[in-house]
C-alpha positions in Angstrom: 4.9 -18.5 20.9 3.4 -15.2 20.1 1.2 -13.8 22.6 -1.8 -11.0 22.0 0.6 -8.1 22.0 2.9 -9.6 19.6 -0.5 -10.4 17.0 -1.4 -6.8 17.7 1.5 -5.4 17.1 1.7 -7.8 13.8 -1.6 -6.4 12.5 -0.7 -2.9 13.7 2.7 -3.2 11.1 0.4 -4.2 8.3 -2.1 -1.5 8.3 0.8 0.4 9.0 2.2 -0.9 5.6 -0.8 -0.2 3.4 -1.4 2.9 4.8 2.0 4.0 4.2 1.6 3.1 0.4 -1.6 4.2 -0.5 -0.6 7.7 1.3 2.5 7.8 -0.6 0.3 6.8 -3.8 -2.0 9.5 -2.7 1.6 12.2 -2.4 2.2 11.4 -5.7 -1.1 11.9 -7.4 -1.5 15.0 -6.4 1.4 16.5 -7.2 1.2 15.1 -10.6 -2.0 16.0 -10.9 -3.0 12.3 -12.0 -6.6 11.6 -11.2 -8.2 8.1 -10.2 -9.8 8.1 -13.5 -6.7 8.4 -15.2 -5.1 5.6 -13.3 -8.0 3.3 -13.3 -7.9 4.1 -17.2 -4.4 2.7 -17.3 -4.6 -0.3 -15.4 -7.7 -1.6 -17.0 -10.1 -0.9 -13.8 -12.7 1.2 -12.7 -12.5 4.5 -11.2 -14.7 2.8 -8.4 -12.0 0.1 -8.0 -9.6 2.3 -7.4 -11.4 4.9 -4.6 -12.4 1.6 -3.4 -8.9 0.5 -2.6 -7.8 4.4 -1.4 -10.8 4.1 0.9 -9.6 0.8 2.2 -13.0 -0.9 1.0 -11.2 -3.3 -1.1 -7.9 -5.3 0.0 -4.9 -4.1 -1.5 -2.4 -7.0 -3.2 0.8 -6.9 -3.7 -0.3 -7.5 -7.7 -2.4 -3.9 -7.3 0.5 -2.5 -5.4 3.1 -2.9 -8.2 -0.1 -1.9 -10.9 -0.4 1.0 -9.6 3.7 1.7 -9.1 3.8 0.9 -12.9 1.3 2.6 -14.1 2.7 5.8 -12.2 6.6 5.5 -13.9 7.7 4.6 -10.5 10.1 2.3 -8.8 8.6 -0.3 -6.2 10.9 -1.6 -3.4 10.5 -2.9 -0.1 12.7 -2.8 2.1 13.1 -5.5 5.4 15.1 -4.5 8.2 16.0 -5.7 11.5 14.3 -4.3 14.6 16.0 -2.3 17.4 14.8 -4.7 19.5 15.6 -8.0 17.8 13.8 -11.3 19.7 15.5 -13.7 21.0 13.9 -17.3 20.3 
């Protein structure tokens, strides 16, 4: 059974996750010099739509994640590893 530190901890990893993405999204951009507008042009959205999910005002799916990795020419992988500190059941 999970207890309030482990749910923390478990919500902590996910904002952790999007974060990492949408700064790494973010990287990119900029040194591409590929605006919002451009990106929102090529998935089909609005600009709006995508500040809105930069912001973190709108939830990011995994569908928008790999939209937006295709519509940048890049590669999307995820990669699951064990923890240092593996727990026992």
């Amino acid at each position: 059974m999970f207890n309030k530190f482990d749910e923390f901890n478990h919500l902590l990893n996910i904002e952790k996750f999007i974060e990492d993405f949408l700064n790494r999204i973010d990287e990119i951009m900029v040194l591409r010099n590929f605006s919002r507008a451009e990106l929102a042009k090529r998935m089909k959205c609005t600009e709006t739509y995508i500040s809105k999910i930069m912001r973190r005002e709108k939830p990011l799916t995994a569908e928008t994640m790999a939209d937006m990795a295709f519509y940048l020419d890049l590669d999307l992988e995820i990669v699951i590893k064990e923890k240092n500190n593996v727990r026992e059941n």
